[in-house]
Every structure is written in C-alpha cells, then in structure tokens.
N, C-alpha and C positions, 0 to 999 in steps of 0.2 A: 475565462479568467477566474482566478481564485477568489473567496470572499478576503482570503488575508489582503491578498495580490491588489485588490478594486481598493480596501482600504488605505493600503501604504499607495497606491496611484493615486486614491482621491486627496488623501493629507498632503504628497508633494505638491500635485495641483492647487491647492488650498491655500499653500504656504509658496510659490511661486506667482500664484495668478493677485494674492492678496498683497506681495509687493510690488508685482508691477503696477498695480490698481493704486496702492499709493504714491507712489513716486510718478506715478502720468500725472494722476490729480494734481498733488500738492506742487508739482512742477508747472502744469498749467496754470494753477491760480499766481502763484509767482509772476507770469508772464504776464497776468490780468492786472497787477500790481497791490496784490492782498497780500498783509502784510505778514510776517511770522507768527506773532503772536496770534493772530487770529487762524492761521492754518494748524499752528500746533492746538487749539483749543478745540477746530471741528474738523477740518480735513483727513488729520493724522489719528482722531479717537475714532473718526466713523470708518478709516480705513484699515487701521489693526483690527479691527471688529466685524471686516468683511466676514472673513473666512464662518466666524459665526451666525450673521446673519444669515447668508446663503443657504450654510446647510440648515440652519435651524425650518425656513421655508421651504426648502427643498423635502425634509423629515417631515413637516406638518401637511405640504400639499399633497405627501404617499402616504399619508393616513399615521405617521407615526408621530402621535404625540409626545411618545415618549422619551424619543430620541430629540425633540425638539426643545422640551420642557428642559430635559437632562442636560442637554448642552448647556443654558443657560447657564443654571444651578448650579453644575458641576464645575463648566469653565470661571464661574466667580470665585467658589472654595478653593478650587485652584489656582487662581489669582495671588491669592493670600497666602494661603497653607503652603504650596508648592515653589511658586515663580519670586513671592516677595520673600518666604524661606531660604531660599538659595542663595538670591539678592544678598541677605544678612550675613547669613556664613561668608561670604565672600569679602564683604567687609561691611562695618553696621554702618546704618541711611540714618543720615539727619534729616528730622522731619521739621519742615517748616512751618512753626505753629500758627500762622497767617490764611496760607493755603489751606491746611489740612481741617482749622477749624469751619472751614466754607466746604471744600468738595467732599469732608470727612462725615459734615454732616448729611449733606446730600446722599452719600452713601448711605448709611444707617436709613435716612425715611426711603429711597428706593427701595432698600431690603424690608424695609416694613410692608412698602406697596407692594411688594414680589411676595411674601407675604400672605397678605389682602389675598390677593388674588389666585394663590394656589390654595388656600385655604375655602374660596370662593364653590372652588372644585369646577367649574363649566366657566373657562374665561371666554368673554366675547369679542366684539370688535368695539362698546364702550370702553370695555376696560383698557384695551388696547389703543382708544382713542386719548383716556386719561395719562397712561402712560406717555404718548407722546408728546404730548401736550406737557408734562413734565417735564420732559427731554429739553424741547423747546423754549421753555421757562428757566433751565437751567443752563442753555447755551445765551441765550441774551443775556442772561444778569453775570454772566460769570464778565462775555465781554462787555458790559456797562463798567464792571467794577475795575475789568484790568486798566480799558483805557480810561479811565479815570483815576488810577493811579499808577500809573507807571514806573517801571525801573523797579520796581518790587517782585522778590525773589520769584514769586508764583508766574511773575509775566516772565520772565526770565527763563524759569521750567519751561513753558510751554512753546516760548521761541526757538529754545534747544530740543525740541522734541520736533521742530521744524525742519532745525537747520542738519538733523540727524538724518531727516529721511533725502533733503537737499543734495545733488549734486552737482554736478558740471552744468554749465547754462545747456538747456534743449531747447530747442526750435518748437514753437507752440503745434503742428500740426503732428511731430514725433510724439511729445506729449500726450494727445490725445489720444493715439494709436495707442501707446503702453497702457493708458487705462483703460480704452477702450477691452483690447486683448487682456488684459488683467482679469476682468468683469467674467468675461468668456471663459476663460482658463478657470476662475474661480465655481460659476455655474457647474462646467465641467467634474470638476473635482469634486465639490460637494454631494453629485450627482450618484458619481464612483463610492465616496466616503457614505451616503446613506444604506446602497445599494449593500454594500459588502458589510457593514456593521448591523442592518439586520439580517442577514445569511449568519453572518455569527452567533447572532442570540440566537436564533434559531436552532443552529447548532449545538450550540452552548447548553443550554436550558436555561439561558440568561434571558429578563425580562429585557425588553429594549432599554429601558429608563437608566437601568443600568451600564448598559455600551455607550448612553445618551451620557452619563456621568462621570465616565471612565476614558475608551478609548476616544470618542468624539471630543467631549469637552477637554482632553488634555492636547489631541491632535491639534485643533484649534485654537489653543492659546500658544504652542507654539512661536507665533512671532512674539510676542508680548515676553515670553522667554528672554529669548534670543535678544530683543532688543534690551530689557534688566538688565540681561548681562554686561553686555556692550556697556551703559550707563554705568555700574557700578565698578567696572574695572575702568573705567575713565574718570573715576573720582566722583560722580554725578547721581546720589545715589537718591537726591530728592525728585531726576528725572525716570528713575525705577517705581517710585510712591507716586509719583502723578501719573505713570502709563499704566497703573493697576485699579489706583481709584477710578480714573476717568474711562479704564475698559470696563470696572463692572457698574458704573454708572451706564453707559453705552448698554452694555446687553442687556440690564434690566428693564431700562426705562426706552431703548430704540430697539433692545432687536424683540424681545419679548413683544414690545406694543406693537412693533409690523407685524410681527409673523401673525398675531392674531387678531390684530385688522385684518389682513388677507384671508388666512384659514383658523376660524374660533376653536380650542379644543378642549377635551377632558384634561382634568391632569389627572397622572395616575396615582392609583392609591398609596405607592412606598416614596413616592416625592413629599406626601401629604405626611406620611407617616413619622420618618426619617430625615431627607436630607433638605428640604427646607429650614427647618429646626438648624443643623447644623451649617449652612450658610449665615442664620442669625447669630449662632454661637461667633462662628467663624469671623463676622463681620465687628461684633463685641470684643475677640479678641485683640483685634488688629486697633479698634482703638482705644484699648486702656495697653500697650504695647508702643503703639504710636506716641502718646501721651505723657508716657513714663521717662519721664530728662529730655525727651522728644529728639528719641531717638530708639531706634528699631535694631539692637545689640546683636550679635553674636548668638548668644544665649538664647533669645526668643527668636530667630531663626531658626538657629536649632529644634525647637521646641514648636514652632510653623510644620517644622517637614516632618517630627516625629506625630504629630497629628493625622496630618494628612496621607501619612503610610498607615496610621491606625483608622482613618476614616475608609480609605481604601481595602484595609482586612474586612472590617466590618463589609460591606456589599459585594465580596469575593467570595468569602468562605460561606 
C-alpha cells in the first residue's frame, strides 16, 4: 500500500472509528443516567479528541516525536486559524462572555503550559503528570460551577454538544460494542495515518514535525470541522466556540500530558523555533477577536484563514 494510500485509510479510520467511539460512549452513559451537561463537558471533549490522542501515542511510541508534538500544536492553530475561520465566514459566532471568560482563560494558561514545556525541550512523565492534573482541575471546577448555576448559556452549550452527538435510544450492550469497535477502528487508523506520513517526509525531505503540523494535525481535527459546521449553519455558533476551546484545552492539557506519561520525548528544534510561538500568537488572537462586541465577525474569519494559509506557506516553501 501507498504512503498517500495508508494516509487517506488511516484519516478515514480516524474519523469513522473517532465517531463511533463517541456516540457508543456518550450513548452508554445516557443509559447509565448521566446527564447532558455533564457528557457534553467530558465525554464529547475527550471523544472529538480521540483521533488525536491515538495518533499522537501511536507517533511517540515509533519513536516520532515529531509527528506527536506536531499534532498537538498544529491541530490547536488549526482549531482557531482554520475550523473557527471558516465557522465565521459562514456566519459570525456570538461569544458568550460568561463562558468564554472561564474556558478562554483556561485556554491562554494551557498554552502557556504547552509553552513551559516545549520550551523545557526533554518533556517527561512529571510534566505530563502536571498537565493532567490540569486537565482534571479543570473538568471538576467547570462542573462545580455548571451545576451550580444552571440554565446559563455555557450549560446550555455543552448539553447541545450532547444532544448533537445523541441519537435514537440504543440498547446499552450495542452501545458498548460501537465504542468498543470505534477504539479498534481508531487504533487502526492512527496506525495507517503514522506509518504513511512518515514515508512521506521521508520522501518529501520534510522534517516529520512538519507532516505532524500539517497533514496529521489537520486530518485530525477533521471532526471538530465537520461538527463547526453543523453548529454554525444551525444558528449555534457559541456551540462552534465551545468545541474548539474545549478541543484545544483537551490536546494540550490530556493528550500532550498522556502521551508523555507513557512515552517522554525531545521536542524538535523548529517546534521550539517557530510554531509554538505561533500557537501563542494564534491563541492571542482569538481572544482579543472574541472579545471585540463578543463576537467573532465575518472579517476576522476572514483574516483566521488568511493566516493560517500564511502559516502553512511559511513551513511548505
């Protein structure tokens, strides 16, 4: 099989095995009698964020860091620049200045800690202990705060980010089996998507970190896409702002901190150099953007995607 060929099988697989994984879950806990809000706050963040995780450990346990690190990095600039860009043009997102000033900040100190830590240059399994531990600090207080005030727009977000992945009642042992086979399918994939994106750089004369920041971190974000959209053509564009914040919370602070729990690595020198820097940029933008009438225009979509095709010349050419 081709290195393109393993790529476009491993992405399909990624983005098949990553919805069936959430919809068995988020369907099982249903049955358990958990409630929306709480599924769309961790079920549905850590299951858009499969496809990422996987590969990111899948890249770091065959030795490539850089594909691991790169996902991260790349799939969050792309969060923003790309998937929230698009979101805009499509029509501008009212930003709930409630929400955004809790999970907006949280954003910002991740990105500082993501930061710390490629700045560190050799991340271990503390740092990766810190980060999760993060993670976990910021899944409690969020629901402390929701169920303790309810009916407020941000609880509102996150139970339509439930009832989006929600379908028809399932039988709890079908349930299981879809995420079960989801998990599988996703493994699978990410396995194909490693394999074939370093035959590429290979090829290429592309550094991995690069393929890590490019075709993996964009493969990847994929659902997160896909769902924006959906959101924003259904009028729901503060449920587009809260699946981008809470996915790049999710990869900094849970996939970053697993994968290097499991496998510690170098980060490479043009992550250090470059595109961390431009995640900070990236993440700055988004909240003096957000901020602005609180709402995320037309105009600065625009100006998201003409970046992000300018971040992308930059590490092409």
């Amino acid at each position: 099989m081709s290195a393109t060929l393993l790529v476009f099988v491993g992405l399909f697989g990624l983005i098949v095995g990553g919805e069936l994984l959430v919809r068995g879950a988020v369907s099982s806990a249903k049955s358990f009698g958990i409630s929306p809000m709480v599924i769309g706050i961790t079920l549905v963040g850590f299951g858009t964020s499969s496809p990422e995780l996987v590969t990111s450990l899948q890249a770091a346990l065959s030795g490539s860091s850089g594909i691991a690190v790169g996902n991260v990095v790349g799939s969050n600039i792309g969060n923003v620049l790309l998937i929230l860009g698009i979101a805009a043009l499509i029509a501008p997102i009212a930003v709930d200045p409630k929400a955004f000033r809790r999970d907006g900040t949280v954003v910002v100190l991740a990105t500082l800690l993501c930061l710390g830590a490629v700045l560190w240059g050799e991340v271990g399994r503390l740092i990766g202990a810190a980060l999760v531990l993060a993670l976990a600090a910021y899944l409690g207080f969020t629901l402390w705060t929701e169920k303790h005030s309810g009916g407020t727009p941000a609880a509102a977000v996150y139970e339509s980010e439930a009832e989006t992945v929600l379908g028809p009642e399932t039988p709890l042992a079908v349930s299981l089996i879809l995420a079960l086979a989801g998990l599988v399918i996703t493994i699978i994939g990410a396995r194909f998507l490693v394999s074939g994106a370093v035959t590429i750089a290979q090829a290429a004369g592309l550094s991995e970190a690069v393929i890590g920041l490019t075709i993996v971190a964009i493969g990847t974000s994929m659902p997160e896409l896909v769902t924006s959209i959906i959101a924003v053509r259904k009028g729901e564009g503060s449920v587009a702002l809260g699946n981008v914040l809470g996915s790049n919370i999710f990869n900094i602070l849970g996939i970053l901190g697993i994968t290097v729990l499991v496998q510690p690595m170098q980060i490479p020198n043009e992550i250090i150099r470059l595109d961390i820097w431009v995640l900070c940029a990236t993440t700055v933008l988004l909240v003096v953007f957000a901020r602005s009438d609180w709402t995320i225009s037309r105009r600065e979509g625009g100006l998201f995607v003409l970046a992000y095709a300018t971040y992308l010349a930059v590490l092409l050419i």
